[in-house]
C-alpha angles and dihedrals in degrees: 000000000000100000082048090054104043087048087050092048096051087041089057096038099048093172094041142105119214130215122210122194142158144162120234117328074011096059085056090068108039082062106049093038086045092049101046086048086062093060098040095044119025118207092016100099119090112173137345121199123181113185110203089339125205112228129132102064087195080087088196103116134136087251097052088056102043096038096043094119097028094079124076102160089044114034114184084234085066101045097060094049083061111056088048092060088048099048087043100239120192106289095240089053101053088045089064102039089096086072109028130104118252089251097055080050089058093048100053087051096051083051088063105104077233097067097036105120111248128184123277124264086003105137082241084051088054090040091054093044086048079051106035089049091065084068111028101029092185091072094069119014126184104278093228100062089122095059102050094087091170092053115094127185128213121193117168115188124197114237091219099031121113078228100055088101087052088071109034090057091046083058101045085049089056090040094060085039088066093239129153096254126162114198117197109182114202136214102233145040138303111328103320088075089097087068095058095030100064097164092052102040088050088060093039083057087042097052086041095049091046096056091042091049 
């Protein structure tokens, strides 16, 4: 639905550039939708900002582990469930996520046709990476990041937040891609970290407010 109404918007703004972001889950797709109009539509892009993103549905990061209580607002428990719902698991098996340990939830994941390994360079291998990149953008980023000089990308992380590695490793990916990324990185938990960390959230909003102006 993202990747139809962005088509449609620069469709109907020819002259324009055009500006994605979201918050969580949000931030998820901001990021794939912004990425895949880069590709579709080169120099159109102004600007991308994920806020706490959700991205690697492994679920299994340091983050999720160390920041497993700190988190009212995102519990890991949540998360996983999910990801399930929006990976379209097996009904039974979201249904006992709630309960079940990080590594049956693995293996559940790893069950799914998606993350089943395929060989590489094989046409089902390029299928899965066109597929997998809907939902974790970094795997397989636009090959021209280098050249959209006007594009700038905005990722903020939450110091306490089982997503904070999401996005870390969204921002080394476009790092090594050569891409025009800013990384704040904010004191807190899960998206309500900007209203604690005032220093931070102002230069996030500045950063924001330059690329849009």
């Amino acid at each position: 639905d993202g990747l139809s109404v962005a088509d449609f918007v620069f469709g109907a703004y020819p002259n324009s550039q055009v500006h994605f972001t979201g918050t969580s889950a949000g931030g998820n797709l901001s990021a794939v939708v912004g990425l895949e109009s880069v590709r579709q539509f080169p120099g159109r892009v102004k600007s991308i900002i994920s806020v706490d993103p959700m991205l690697l549905p492994q679920a299994n990061t340091n983050s999720y582990h160390m920041n497993s209580r700190h988190s009212p607002f995102c519990p890991v428990e949540f998360l996983r469930w999910s990801w399930a719902a929006y990976l379209e698991f097996n009904p039974d098996e979201i249904e006992k996520l709630f309960t079940l340990s990080p590594h049956s939830y693995e293996k559940a994941l790893m069950s799914c046709k998606l993350f089943q390994h395929k060989e590489e360079g094989s046409d089902e291998n390029k299928q899965n990476l066109s597929l997998l990149r809907l939902i974790t953008p970094q795997i397989n980023l636009p090959p021209n990041l280098c050249d959209e000089k006007s594009l700038t990308v905005i990722v903020t992380t939450s110091k306490g937040d089982p997503l904070h590695d999401d996005g870390c490793d969204l921002v080394q990916k476009l790092i090594n891609s050569s891409a025009n990324v800013h990384h704040f990185d904010v004191k807190g938990s899960h998206v309500v970290s900007e209203l604690f960390d005032k220093k931070n959230s102002e230069m996030v909003h500045k950063c924001w407010n330059d690329s849009i102006w």
